[in-house]
Kinemage of the C-alpha trace (Angstrom):
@kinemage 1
@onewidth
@group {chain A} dominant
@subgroup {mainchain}
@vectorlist {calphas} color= white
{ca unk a 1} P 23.775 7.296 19.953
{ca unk a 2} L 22.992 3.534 17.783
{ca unk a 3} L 20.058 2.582 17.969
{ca unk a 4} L 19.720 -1.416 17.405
{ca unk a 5} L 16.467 -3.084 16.396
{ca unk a 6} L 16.429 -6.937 17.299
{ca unk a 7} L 13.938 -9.355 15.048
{ca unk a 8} L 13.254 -12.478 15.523
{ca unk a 9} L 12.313 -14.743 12.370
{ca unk a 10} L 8.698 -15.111 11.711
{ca unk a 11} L 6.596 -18.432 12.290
{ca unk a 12} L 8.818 -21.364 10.418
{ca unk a 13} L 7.000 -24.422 8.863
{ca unk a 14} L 7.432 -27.258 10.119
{ca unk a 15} L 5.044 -29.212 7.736
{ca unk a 16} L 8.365 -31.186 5.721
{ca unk a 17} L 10.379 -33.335 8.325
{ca unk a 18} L 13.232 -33.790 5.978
{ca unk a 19} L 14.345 -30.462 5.793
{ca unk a 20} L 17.317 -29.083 7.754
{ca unk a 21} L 16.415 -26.422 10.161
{ca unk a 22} L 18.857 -23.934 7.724
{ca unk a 23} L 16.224 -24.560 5.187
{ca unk a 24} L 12.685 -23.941 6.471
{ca unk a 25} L 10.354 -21.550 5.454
{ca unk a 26} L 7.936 -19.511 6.750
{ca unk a 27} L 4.293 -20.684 6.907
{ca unk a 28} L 1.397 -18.650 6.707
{ca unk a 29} L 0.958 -16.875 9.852
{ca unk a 30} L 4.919 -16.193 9.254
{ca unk a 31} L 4.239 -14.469 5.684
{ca unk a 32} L 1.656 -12.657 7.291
{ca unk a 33} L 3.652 -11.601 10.508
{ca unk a 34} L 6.183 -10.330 7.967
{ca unk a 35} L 4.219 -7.808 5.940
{ca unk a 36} L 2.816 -6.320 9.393
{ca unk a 37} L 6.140 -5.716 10.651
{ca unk a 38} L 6.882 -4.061 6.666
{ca unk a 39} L 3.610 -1.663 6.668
{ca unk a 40} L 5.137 -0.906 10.686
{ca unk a 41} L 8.362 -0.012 9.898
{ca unk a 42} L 7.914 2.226 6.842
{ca unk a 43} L 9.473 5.313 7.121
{ca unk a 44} L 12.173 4.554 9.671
{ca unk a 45} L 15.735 5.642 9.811
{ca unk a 46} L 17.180 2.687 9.376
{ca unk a 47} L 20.921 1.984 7.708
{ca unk a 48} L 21.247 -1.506 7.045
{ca unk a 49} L 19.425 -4.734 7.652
{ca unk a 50} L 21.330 -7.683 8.377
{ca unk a 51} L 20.152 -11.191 8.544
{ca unk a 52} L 21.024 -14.887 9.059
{ca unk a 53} L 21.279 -16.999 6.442
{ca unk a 54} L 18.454 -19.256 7.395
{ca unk a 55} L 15.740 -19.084 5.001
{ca unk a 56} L 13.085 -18.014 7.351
{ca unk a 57} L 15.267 -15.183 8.507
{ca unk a 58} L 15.840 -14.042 5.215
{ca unk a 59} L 12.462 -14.168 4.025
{ca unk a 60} L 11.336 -12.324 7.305
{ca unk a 61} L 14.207 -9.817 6.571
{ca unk a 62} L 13.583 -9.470 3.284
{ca unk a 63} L 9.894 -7.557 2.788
{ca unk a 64} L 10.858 -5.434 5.929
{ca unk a 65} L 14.076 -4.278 4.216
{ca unk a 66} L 12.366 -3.009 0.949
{ca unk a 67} L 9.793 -1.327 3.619
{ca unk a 68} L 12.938 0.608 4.392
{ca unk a 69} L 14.272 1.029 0.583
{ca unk a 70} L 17.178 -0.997 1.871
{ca unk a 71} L 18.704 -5.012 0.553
{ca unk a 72} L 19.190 -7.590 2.748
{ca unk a 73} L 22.651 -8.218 3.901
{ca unk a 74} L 23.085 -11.921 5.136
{ca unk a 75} L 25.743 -12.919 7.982
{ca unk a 76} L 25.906 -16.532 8.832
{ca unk a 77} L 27.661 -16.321 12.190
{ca unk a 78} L 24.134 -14.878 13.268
{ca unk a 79} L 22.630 -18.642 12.736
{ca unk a 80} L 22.513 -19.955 16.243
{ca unk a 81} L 24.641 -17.238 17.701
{ca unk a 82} L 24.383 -16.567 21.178
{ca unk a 83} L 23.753 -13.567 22.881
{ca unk a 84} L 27.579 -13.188 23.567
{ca unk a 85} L 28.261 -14.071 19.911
{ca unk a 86} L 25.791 -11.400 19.167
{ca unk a 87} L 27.744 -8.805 20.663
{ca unk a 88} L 30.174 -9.566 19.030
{ca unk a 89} L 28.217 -9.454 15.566
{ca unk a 90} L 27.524 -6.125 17.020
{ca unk a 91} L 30.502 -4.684 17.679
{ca unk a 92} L 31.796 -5.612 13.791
{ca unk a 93} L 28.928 -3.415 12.413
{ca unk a 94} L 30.100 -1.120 9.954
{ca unk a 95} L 30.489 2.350 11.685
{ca unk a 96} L 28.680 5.382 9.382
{ca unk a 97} L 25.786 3.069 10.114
{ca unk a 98} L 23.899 4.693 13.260
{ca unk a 99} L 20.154 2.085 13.569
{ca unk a 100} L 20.252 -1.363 12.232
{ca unk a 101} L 18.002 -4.197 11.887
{ca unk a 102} L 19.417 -7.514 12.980
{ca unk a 103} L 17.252 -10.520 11.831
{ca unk a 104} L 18.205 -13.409 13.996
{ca unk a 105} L 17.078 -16.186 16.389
{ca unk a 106} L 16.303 -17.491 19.601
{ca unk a 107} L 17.460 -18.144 22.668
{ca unk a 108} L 20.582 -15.734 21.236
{ca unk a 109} L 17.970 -12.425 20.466
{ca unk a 110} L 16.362 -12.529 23.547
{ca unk a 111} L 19.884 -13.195 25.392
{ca unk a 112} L 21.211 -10.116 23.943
{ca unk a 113} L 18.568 -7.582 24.325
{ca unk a 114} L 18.819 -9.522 27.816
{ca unk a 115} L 22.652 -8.404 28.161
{ca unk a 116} L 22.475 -4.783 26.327
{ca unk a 117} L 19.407 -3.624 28.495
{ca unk a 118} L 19.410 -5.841 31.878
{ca unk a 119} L 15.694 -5.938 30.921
{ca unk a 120} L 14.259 -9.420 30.643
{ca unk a 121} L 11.651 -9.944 27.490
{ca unk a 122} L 10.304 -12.326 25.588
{ca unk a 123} L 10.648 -12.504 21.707
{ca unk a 124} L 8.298 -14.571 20.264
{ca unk a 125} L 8.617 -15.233 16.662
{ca unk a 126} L 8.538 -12.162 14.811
{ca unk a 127} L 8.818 -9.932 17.680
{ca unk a 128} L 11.188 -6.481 17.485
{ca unk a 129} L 12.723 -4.905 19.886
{ca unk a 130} L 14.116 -1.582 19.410
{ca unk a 131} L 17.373 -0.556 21.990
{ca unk a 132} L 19.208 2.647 21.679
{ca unk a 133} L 22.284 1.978 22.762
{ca unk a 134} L 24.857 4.966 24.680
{ca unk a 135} L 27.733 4.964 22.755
{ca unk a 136} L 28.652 6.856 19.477
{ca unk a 137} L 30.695 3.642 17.685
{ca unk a 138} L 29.942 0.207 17.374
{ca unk a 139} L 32.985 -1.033 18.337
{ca unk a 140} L 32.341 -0.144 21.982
{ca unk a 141} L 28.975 -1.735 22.312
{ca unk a 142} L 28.676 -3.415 26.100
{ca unk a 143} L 26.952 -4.780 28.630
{ca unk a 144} L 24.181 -2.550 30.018
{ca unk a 145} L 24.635 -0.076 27.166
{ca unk a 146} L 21.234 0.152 26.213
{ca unk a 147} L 17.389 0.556 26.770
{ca unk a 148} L 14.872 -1.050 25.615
{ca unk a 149} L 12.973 1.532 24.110
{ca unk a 150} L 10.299 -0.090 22.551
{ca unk a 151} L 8.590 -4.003 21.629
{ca unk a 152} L 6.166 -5.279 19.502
{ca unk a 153} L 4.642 -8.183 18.257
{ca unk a 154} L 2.755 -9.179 15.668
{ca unk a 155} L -0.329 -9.859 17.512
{ca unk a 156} L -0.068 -6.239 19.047
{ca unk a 157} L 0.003 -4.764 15.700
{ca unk a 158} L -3.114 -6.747 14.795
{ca unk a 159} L -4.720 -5.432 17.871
{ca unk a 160} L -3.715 -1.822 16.997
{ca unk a 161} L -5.692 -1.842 13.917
């Protein structure tokens, strides 16, 4: 069994009008979304974390992937993939790898988790989604492989306090 765990970016800012969408940080309540979903993950199996190569991905990735003693890897086919593009992404992960973080956007996240589980859910920013997926190798990753096995948000994990 693989066990996928879909994040979207944290809150961008949107404060600087001349910046390319590639190249916008996070703002506040994005830095802050971050280091919940750090303190929430600690101490999960996780293998590798892989994000785009937008900057608010990577900075959302980032403090979550020391949480897990892990680096960021960055893969810019996951900028304004779509969910069929993200299967694809999938399907290329590196096998001895058995639960990965992918750090992307939306519509694409919520189109995948969407076409792995046949379950319909929203992912605000910062949301993760965990699916374990059926299958023992990447490589065969399909449609309705998975179940979504668990979802959080940021304003959950406040509430949980």
């Amino acid at each position: 069994m693989k066990t996928l765990h879909l994040l979207r970016h944290a809150k961008s800012d949107w404060s600087d009008p001349s910046l390319a969408d590639h190249d916008r940080p996070l703002n506040a309540r994005g830095r802050r979304s971050r280091r919940l979903l750090a303190e929430h993950v600690v101490g999960w199996p996780v293998d590798l974390v892989r994000s785009s190569t937008a900057r608010r991905a990577r900075a959302t990735a980032k403090p979550l992937a020391a949480a897990l003693g892990l680096t960021v890897e960055t893969d810019p086919a996951l900028y304004g993939a779509t969910g069929e593009e993200l299967l694809e992404i999938v399907r290329r992960l590196p096998e001895p790898a058995v639960a990965v973080v992918l750090v992307g956007h939306n519509p694409g996240i919520e189109e995948l988790s969407w076409l792995l589980t046949g379950a319909s859910g929203a992912y605000p920013t910062a949301a993760l989604g965990t699916i374990e997926l059926d299958c023992e190798r990447w490589a065969v990753v399909g449609r309705g492989a998975g179940r979504l096995v668990a979802h959080v948000t940021p304003a959950e994990l406040v509430g949980g306090r």
